[in-house]
C-alpha positions, 0 to 999 in steps of 0.5 A: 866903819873904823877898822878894828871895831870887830875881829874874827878869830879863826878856829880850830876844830879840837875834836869831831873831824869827818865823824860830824857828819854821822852825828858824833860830837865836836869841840870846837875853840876860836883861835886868835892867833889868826884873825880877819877885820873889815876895812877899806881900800886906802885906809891903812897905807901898809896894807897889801893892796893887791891882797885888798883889791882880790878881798873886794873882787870876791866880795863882789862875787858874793855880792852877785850871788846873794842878788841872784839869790833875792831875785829868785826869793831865795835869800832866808837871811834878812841881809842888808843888801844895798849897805854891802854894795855901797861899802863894796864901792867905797873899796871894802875888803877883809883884811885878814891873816888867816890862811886860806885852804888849811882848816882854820876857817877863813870863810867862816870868819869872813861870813862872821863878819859879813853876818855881824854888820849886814844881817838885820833882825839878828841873834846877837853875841851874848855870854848866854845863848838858849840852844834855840837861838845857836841853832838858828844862828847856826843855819843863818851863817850855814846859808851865807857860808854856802857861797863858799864851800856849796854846803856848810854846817854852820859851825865855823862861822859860829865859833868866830862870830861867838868866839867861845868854845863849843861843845857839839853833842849832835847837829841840833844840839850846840851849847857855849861851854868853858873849856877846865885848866888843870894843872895835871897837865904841867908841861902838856900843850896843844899845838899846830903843824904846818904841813907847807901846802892848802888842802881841798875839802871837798874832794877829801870829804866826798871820799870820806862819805863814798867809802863811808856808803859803799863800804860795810867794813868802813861804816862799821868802823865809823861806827864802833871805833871812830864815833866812840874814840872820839867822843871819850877824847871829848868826855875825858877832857872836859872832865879832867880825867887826863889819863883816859885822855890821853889814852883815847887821844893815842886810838884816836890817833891811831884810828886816823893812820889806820883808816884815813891815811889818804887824809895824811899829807905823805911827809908826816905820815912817818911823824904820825908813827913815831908819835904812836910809838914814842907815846911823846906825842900824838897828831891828828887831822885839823879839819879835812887834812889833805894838807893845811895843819896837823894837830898835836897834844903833848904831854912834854911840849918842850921835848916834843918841839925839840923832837921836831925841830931835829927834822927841821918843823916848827910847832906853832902852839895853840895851848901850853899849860906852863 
């Protein structure tokens, strides 16, 4: 296989972080600024070979895990297992710049990629998917990506084998949508931080869930407040109503500082608040936060990144509308 023959992109879950779990709705867009592709060791002399050669080792790993997973019949995936280990003794790695442990969803393009050339019998990429069919897409990339995380909804490795944007009504109910361009938003962006530190997942999400069962108040919370805010963030901004947007996007904002603080790496707490106070700007976790990246909307991109760039952050843009 020639390199560049596939990409994966990573993704960016706009809206639907912890409240997934208790069956609210996300959005989810497949991000190209970072990517990942198969290759093999000693193809491309510029490549990091130790990065390559811990690539393969891993690899290898899944590799055992899927071989324990046939012996014990298993495995409900129909995956080539004995292409994967010729290419893994031909020296194949996935090359890739994603960062690890900052909820862009690594694994879930390497899954992507792993689904795309092993699994036999598979739903192909089409423009036009029946919501049957991304479902059982959906719990085929669920089953490999378990390797990784030892539970996965699916859903990372979905946007980047799909690489369109999603809409998540429910977890059965997952469609391909296109995401409106409306010119209200003049000098308006999303954009990225880079907190300076991975995050581990689990550990934040068992802590989500614990409080989450053994605290009435919170679930409540969850509920009345967290559900609700971060559906109309979804149903404002797919119908273009940008000032109700914006609005839910600021309780939404504030929902998180209030009631997920732990999730909050300590040094932007403070940007966080001046966020909420200023109305420039509002951040909200990607992924799990602990760590990773920090996701901000704006309505004035060019004065929210001079604002930061006094502190010494870079924004990293993930959507400008000018």
């Amino acid at each position: 296989m020639q390199k560049g023959s596939s990409i994966y992109y990573s993704k960016i879950l706009l809206f639907g972080e912890y409240s997934v779990i208790y069956n609210s709705m996300g959005l989810s867009i497949p991000y190209s600024h970072f990517r990942g592709e198969f290759d093999f060791i000693g193809n491309d002399k510029y490549t990091d070979l130790n990065f390559a050669h811990e690539s393969n080792r891993l690899l290898r790993k899944f590799a055992d895990h899927l071989r324990n997973l046939i012996q014990n019949n298993e495995l409900e995936v129909p995956f080539n297992y004995n292409s994967f280990i010729r290419d893994i003794e031909k020296g194949l790695f996935f090359e890739s710049t994603i960062p690890q442990g900052f909820g862009l969803g690594s694994s879930g393009a390497l899954v992507a990629a792993l689904y795309d050339r092993y699994v036999e019998d598979k739903v192909k990429n089409l423009k036009k998917l029946t919501r049957q069919n991304i479902f059982k897409l959906k719990l085929r990339l669920a089953a490999l990506e378990s390797f990784f995380h030892g539970t996965s909804s699916g859903l990372d490795p979905l946007n980047s084998y799909l690489k369109v944007p999603l809409l998540i009504n429910n977890k059965e109910d997952i469609k391909i949508i296109d995401l409106p361009e409306d010119k209200n938003l003049k000098d308006g962006a999303i954009f990225l931080i880079d907190s300076g530190y991975p995050r581990k997942t689990g550990p934040l999400v068992n802590y989500f869930i614990t409080r989450a069962t053994e605290e009435p108040a919170f679930m409540t919370s969850i509920q009345e407040q967290f559900i609700p805010t971060n559906n109309n963030c979804i149903h404002s901004l797919l119908d273009g109503r940008i000032d109700d947007f914006y609005q839910s996007l600021y309780t939404l904002s504030k929902y998180q500082l209030d009631f997920l603080k732990r999730m909050i790496p300590e040094a932007f707490v403070k940007p966080w608040e001046e966020g909420l106070d200023n109305n420039q700007y509002n951040l909200k976790l990607c992924g799990s936060g602990g760590g990773g990246f920090i996701l901000g909307f704006t309505k004035d991109y060019y004065q929210t990144e001079a604002h930061f760039k006094e502190r010494s952050i870079d924004l990293i843009p993930v959507y400008k509308a000018s």
